[in-house]
C-alpha positions as CSV (number, residue, x, y, z in Angstrom):
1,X,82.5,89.7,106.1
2,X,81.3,92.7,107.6
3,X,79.8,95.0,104.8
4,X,79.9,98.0,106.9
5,X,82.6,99.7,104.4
6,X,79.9,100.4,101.9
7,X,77.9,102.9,104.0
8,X,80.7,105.7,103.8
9,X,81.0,104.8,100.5
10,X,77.7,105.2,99.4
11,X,77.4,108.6,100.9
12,X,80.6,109.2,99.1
13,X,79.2,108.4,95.8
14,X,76.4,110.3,96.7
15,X,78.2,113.6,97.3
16,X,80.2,113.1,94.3
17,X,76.9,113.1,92.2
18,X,75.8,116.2,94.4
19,X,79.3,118.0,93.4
20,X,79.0,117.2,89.8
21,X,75.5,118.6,89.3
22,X,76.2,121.9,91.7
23,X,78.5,124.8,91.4
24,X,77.6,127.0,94.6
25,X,80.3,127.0,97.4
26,X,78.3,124.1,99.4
27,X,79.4,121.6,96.5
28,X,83.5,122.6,97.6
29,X,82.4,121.3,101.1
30,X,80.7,118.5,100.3
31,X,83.9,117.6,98.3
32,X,85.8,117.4,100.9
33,X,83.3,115.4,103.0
34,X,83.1,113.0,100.5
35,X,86.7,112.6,100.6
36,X,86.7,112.1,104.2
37,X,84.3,109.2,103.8
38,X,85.5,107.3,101.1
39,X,89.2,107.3,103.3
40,X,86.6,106.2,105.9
41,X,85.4,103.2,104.1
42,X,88.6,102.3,103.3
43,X,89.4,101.9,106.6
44,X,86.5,100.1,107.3
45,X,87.0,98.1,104.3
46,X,88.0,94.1,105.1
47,X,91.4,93.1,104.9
48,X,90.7,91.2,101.6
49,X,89.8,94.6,100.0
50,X,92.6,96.7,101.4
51,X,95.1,93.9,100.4
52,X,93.3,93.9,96.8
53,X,93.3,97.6,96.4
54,X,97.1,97.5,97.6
55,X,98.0,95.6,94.9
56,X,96.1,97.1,92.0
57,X,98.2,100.4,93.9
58,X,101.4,98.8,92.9
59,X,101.2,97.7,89.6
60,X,99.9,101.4,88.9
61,X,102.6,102.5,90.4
62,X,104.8,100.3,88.5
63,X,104.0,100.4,85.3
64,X,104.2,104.6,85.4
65,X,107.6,104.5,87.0
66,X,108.6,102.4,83.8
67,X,106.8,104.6,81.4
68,X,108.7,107.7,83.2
69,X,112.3,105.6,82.8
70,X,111.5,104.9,79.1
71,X,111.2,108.7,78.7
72,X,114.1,109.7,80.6
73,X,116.1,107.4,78.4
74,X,114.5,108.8,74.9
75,X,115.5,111.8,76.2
76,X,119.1,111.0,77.2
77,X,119.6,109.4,74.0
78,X,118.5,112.3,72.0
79,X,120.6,114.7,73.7
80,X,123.5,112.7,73.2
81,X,122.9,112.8,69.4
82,X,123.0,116.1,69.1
83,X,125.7,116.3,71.2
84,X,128.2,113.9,68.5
């Protein structure tokens, strides 16, 4: 398995570090350069990862849009006892 992935990602991490310890207007572009690079990894990434990260994507995914249904029904529920 190629580990070429972890290059971009490194300098990713890297910038992130550089972002968090500056506040002048370079640390904005260097945000958005570290961005750039960890999409780039991930498209250098193996297809093992990708498919891994895909999934942890869904059940994220998943489990929010169930936590947002349980709230629409509270709410629903609520406003129909005030309603009677």
């Amino acid at each position: 398995m190629p580990l070429f992935f972890l290059i971009p990602l490194c300098t990713a991490l890297a910038i992130g570090y550089f972002f968090k310890k500056s506040s002048d207007e370079i640390a904005y572009i260097a945000s958005v350069f570290a961005v750039i690079s960890f999409i780039f990894s991930l498209v250098l990434a193996p297809w093992q990862i990708q498919f891994g990260l895909l999934i942890v994507v869904l059940m994220i995914t998943n489990r929010l849009l169930q936590e947002n249904e349980s709230k629409e029904t509270e709410a629903t529920r609520k406003k129909t006892r005030e309603i009677k």
